[in-house]
NUFI-861272 format. One line per 2 residues: their letters; for each residue x, y, z of C-alpha. Coordinates in Angstrom, 2 decimals. Example, Ala and Ser with C-alpha at 12.3 -4.5 7.8 and 13.67 -1.06 7.14 Angstrom:
REM residues 2
as	12.30:-4.50:7.80; 13.67:-1.06:7.14
END
This chain:
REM residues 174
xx	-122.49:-25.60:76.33; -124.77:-22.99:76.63
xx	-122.34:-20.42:75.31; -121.82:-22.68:72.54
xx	-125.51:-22.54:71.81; -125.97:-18.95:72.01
xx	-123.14:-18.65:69.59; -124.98:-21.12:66.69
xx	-128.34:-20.16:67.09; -128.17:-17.40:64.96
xx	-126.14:-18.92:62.15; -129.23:-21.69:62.44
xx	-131.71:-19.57:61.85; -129.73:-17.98:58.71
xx	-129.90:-21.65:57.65; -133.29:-21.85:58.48
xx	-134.52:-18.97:56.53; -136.31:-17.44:59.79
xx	-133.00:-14.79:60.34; -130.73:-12.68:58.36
xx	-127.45:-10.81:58.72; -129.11:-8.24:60.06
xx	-129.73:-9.95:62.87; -125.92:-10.35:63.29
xx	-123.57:-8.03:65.12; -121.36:-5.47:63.33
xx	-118.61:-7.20:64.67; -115.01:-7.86:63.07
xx	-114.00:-10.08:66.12; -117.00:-12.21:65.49
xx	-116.30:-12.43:61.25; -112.55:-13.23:62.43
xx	-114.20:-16.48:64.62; -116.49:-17.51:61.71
xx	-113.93:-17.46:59.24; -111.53:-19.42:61.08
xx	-114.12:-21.88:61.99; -115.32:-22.00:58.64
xx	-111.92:-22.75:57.39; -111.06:-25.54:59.84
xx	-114.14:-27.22:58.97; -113.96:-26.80:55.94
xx	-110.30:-28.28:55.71; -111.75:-31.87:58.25
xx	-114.17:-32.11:55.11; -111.25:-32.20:52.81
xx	-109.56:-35.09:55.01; -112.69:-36.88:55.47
xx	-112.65:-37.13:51.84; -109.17:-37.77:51.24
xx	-108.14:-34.93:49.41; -104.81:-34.97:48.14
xx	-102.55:-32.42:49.81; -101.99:-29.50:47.17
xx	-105.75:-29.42:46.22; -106.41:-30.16:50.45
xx	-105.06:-26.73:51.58; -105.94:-24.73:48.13
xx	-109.70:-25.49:47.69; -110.42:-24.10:51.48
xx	-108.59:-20.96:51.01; -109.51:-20.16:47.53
xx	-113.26:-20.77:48.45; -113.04:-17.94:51.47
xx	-111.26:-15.85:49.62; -113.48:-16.29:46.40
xx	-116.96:-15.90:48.62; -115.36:-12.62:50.26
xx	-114.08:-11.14:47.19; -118.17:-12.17:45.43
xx	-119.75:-10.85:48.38; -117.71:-7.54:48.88
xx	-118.15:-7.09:45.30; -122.01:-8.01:45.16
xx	-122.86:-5.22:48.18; -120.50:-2.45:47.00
xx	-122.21:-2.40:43.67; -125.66:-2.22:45.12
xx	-124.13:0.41:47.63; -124.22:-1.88:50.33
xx	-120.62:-1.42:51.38; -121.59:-0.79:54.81
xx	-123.51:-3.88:55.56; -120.07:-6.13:54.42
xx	-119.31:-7.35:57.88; -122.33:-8.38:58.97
xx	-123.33:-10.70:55.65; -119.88:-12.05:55.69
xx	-120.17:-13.38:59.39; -123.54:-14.62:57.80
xx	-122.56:-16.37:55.20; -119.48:-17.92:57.00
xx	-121.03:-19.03:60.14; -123.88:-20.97:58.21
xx	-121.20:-22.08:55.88; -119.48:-23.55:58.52
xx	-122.69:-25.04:59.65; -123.85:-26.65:56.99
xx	-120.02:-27.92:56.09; -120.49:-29.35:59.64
xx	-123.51:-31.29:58.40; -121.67:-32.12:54.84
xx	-118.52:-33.87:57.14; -120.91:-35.57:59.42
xx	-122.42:-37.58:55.71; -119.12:-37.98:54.64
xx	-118.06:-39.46:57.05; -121.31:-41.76:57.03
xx	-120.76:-42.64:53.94; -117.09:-43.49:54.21
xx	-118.29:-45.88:57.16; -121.53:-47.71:54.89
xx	-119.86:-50.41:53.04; -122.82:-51.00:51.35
xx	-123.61:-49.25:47.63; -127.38:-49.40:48.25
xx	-126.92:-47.74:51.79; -123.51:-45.61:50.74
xx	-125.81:-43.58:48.37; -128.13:-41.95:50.69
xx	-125.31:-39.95:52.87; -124.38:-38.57:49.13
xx	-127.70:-37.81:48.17; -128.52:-35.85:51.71
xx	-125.07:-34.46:50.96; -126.70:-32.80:47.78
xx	-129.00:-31.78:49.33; -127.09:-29.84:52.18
xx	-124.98:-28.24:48.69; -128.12:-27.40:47.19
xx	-129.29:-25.85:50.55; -126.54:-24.13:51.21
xx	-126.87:-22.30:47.60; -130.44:-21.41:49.42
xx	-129.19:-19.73:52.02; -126.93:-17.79:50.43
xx	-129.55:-16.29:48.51; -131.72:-15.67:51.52
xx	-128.46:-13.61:52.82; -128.01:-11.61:49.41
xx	-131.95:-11.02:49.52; -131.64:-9.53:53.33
xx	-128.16:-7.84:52.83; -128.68:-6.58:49.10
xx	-132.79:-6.63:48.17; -132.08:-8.94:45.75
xx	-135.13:-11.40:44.92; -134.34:-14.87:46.18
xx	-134.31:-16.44:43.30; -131.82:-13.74:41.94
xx	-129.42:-14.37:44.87; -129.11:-18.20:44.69
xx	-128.40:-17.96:41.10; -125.75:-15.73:42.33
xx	-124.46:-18.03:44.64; -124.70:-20.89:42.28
xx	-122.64:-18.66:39.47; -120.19:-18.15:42.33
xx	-119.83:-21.95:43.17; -119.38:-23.11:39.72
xx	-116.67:-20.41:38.92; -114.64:-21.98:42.35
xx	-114.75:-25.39:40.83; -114.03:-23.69:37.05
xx	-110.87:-22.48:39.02; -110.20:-25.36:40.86
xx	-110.32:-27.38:38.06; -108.39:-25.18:36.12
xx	-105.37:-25.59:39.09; -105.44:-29.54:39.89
xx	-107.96:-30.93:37.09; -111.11:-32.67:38.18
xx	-111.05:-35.02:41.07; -109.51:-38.17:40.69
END
């Protein structure tokens, strides 16, 4: 357990705005682990949902692959290049974190049968989204100099044109 803590902590304080990537190892073992994890997670969201199966295994690989491909491209225009692995782990582990968070209230709100109660696990699912948008500006503010506000309009660019393409591929969610 403790292991398991030492391995979180930092990804919570990326979430929490008190750390940054470079407070992360340069470590392509550790960016293999977070990606994975984020990827697993991200696919139990997508069954706690009930996402049907082409959209169920697309949506989590096109969203790693789209947030590497933003990221990588983001830092090697600023001439960040070198500092790649490190926001990468950054931005996957608290990904995977706050996904963790965002299954937890789906899977509340799967379980409320009520409408008045259903709608606050959505709401503090927003919330995690909207959070998570946060942090990835925090991460582009540490790893690039961007100003916050700069990065988490990045972010939020970068989120709509995933669901622009994933819309594009399956149509909006039935």
């Amino acid at each position: 357990m403790r292991t398991l803590l030492a391995l979180v902590s930092p990804f919570a304080a990326i979430a929490a705005h008190r750390a940054g990537p470079q407070h992360l190892p340069r470590s392509a073992f550790l960016l293999a682990l977070v990606i994975v994890v984020h990827f697993l997670v991200y696919l139990l969201g997508m069954k706690v949902l009930g996402t049907p199966a082409p959209r169920f295994f697309v949506l989590p690989l096109l969203d790693t692959v789209a947030q590497a491909g933003f990221f990588a491209l983001l830092l090697s225009a600023a001439g960040f290049r070198d500092r790649l692995t490190q926001t990468l782990t950054a931005v996957f582990g608290a990904d995977a974190l706050l996904n963790v968070l965002s299954v937890i209230l789906a899977m509340a709100s799967n379980a409320s049968g009520e409408a008045a109660v259903g709608i606050l696990p959505a709401i503090a699912a927003l919330v995690v989204m909207l959070w998570s948008l946060g942090v990835k500006g925090h991460i582009l503010m540490h790893a690039a100099g961007f100003p916050y506000f700069v990065g988490v309009s990045l972010a939020l660019g970068m989120f709509v044109f995933v669901i622009a393409v994933d819309y594009s591929i399956f149509g909006p969610p039935a």
